[in-house]
C-alpha positions in Angstrom: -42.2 -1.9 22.0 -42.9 -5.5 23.2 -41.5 -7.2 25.9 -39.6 -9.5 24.0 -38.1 -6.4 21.8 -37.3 -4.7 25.1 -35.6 -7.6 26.3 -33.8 -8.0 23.0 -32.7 -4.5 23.0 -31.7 -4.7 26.4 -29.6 -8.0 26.4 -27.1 -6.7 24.3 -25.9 -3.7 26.8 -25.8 -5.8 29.8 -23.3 -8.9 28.2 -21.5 -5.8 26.8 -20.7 -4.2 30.2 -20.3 -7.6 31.5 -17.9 -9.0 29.0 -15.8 -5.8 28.7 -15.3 -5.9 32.3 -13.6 -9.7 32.5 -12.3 -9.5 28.8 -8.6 -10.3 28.9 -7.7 -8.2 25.8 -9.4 -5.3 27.6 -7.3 -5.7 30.9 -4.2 -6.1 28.6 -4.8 -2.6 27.1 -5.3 -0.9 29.6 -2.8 -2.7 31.6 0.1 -1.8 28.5 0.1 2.0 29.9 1.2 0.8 33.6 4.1 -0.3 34.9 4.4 -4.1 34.6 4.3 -4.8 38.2 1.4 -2.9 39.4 -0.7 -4.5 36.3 0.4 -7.7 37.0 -0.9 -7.4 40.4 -4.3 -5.6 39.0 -5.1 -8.6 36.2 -4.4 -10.9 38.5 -6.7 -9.6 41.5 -9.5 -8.8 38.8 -8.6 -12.7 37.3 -9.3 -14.5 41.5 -12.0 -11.9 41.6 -14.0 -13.6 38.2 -13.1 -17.2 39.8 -14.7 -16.6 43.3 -17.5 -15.3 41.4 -17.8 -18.2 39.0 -16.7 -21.2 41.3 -17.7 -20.1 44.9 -21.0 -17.9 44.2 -23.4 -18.7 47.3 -26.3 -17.3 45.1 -25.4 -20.5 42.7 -25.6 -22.6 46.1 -29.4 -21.4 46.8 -30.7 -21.5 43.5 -29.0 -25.0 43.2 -30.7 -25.8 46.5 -34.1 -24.7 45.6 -34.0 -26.3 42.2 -33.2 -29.8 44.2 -36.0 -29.1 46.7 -38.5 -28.7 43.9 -37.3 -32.1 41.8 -37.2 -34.3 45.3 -40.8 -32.8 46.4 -42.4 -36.1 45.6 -39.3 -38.4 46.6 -39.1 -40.9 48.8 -36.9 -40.4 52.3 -33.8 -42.5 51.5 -33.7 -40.6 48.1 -33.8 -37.3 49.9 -31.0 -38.8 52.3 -28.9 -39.7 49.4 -29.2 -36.5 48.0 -28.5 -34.4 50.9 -25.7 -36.2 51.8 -24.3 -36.1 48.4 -25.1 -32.2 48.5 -23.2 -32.0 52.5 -20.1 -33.7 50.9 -19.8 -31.4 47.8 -20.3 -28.6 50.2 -16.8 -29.8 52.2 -14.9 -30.3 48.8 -16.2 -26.6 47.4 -14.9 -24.9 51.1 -11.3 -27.7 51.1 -11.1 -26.3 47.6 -11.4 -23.0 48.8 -9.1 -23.2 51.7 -6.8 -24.6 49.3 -7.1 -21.7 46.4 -6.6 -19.3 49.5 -3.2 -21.0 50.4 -2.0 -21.4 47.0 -2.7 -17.5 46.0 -1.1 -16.5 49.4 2.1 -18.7 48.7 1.9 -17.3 44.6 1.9 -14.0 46.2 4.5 -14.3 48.4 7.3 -16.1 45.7 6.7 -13.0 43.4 7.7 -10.8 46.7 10.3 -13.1 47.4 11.4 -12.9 43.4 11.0 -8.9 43.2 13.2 -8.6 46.6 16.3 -10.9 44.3 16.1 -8.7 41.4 15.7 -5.5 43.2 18.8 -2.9 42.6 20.9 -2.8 45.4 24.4 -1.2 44.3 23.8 2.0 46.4 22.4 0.4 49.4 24.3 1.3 52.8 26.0 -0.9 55.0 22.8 -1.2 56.9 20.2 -1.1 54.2 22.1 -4.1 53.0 22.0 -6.2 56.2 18.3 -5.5 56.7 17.9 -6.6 53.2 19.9 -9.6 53.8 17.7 -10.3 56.7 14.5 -9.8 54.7 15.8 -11.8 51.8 16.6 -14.6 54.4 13.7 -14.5 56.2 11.1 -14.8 53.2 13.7 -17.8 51.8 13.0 -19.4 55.1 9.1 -18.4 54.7 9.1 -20.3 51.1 11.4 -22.7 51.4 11.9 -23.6 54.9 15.0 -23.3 54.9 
């Protein structure tokens, strides 16, 4: 077999796994035999997992850099001092924007904790089951809300 035919033959079973792994309709099925809370939290940790790897690889960010090293070799020095300070600012935006996913999937998080605490069942809770989960419930409103 060539090396072309090998590649061929092997390209297929690699974007299989690959796709079958972040395929929505797969984590759906699977997902339909567990209980709606645990899958939610499942598809959602395997859907931040598929964005870190896409948006904040820092493979991408070597390649990228090497790629820019080899097209500058030749430039002048205020071209490379453009470039690199182009490169130093998209650097902060990429770790604001990931200071700012972190925060926003931490404060996702703790809403639907705050929303399964309301809607949990609590018609044979104790006196003092209740007022603990009176304090809880106030305490995460505060947390959310402020207030």
């Amino acid at each position: 077999m060539s090396q072309s035919q090998e590649e061929a033959a092997s390209a297929p079973a690699e974007s299989g796994v690959t796709s079958a792994t972040v395929h929505p309709s797969s984590a759906a099925s699977s997902s339909s035999s567990t209980p709606t809370s645990s899958s939610d939290y499942s598809f959602e940790d395997a859907f931040e997992a598929v964005v870190d790897e896409i948006f904040f690889d820092p493979v991408e960010d070597e390649i990228e850099a090497q790629i820019v090293e080899q097209l500058f070799r030749g430039a002048s020095p205020e071209v490379r001092r453009r470039v690199a300070a182009q490169q130093e600012a998209m650097r902060v935006q990429k770790e604001a924007l990931r200071r700012q996913v972190a925060e926003s999937r931490a404060l996702s998080r703790r809403a639907k904790e705050y929303s399964r605490l309301l809607r949990a069942d609590v018609s044979r809770y104790t006196d003092a089951q209740m007022e603990k989960y009176q304090r809880e419930l106030r305490r995460r409103s505060k947390e959310l809300f402020g207030k």
